[in-house]
N, C-alpha and C positions, 0 to 999 in steps of 0.2 A: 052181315050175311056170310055165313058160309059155305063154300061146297066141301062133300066128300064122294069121292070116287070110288069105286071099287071095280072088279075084276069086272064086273057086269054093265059097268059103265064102256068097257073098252069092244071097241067092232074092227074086227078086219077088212078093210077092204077087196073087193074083188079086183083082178088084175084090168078090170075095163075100169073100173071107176079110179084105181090108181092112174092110171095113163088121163081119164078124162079132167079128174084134181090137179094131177103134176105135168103139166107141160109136158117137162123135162122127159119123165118117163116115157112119154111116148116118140118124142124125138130118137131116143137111143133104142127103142124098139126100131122104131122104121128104117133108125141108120144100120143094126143088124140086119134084121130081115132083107133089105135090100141095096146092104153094102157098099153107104153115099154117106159122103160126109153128115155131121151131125150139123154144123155151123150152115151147110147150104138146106138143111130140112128144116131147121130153127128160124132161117127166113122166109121159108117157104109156106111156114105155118101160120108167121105174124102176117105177111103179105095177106093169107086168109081173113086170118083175123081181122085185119086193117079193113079188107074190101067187104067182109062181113059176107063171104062166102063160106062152106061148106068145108073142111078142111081135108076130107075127103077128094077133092074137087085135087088138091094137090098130090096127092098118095094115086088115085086114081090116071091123071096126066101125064106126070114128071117121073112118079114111081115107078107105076105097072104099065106108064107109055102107052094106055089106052087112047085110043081116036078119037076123042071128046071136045067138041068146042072149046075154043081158046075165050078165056073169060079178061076182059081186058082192063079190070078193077083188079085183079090179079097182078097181070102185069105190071101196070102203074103203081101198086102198093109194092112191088116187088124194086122197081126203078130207086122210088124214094127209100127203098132202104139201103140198096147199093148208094145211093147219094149220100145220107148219112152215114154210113159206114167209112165212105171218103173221107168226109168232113171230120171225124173223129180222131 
């Protein structure tokens, strides 16, 4: 089997789907737009991840320091990763 590609095979992404594909990219969006470390948004994101909250939930809080309930699977994801991060 083989493939071939051509020009019409290739699609750009838009800049919301690159952030939602690459982590990465969206971390150093948030660390500009709201001028915080990249390393403290990159756990702030996995912490999400982890609690399998809304990532939002973080940008929203920490970020824009909105008065939103404190989600406490957040936190705890957030603990075990400063604990790991120890440990390393």
């Amino acid at each position: 089997m083989s493939a071939t590609y051509t020009a019409s095979n290739i699609r750009v992404l838009t800049p919301a789907e690159t952030a939602d594909r690459f982590g990465w990219v969206k971390v150093a969006e948030l660390a500009e737009r709201y001028r915080r470390p990249e390393q403290w948004i990159a756990r702030g994101l996995e912490a999400c991840r982890r609690a399998r909250v809304d990532p939002d939930y973080f940008e929203r809080r920490y970020l824009q320091r909105l008065n939103i309930p404190r989600d406490e699977r957040v936190d705890a994801a957030m603990r075990e990763l400063a604990t790991e991060r120890r440990r390393s």
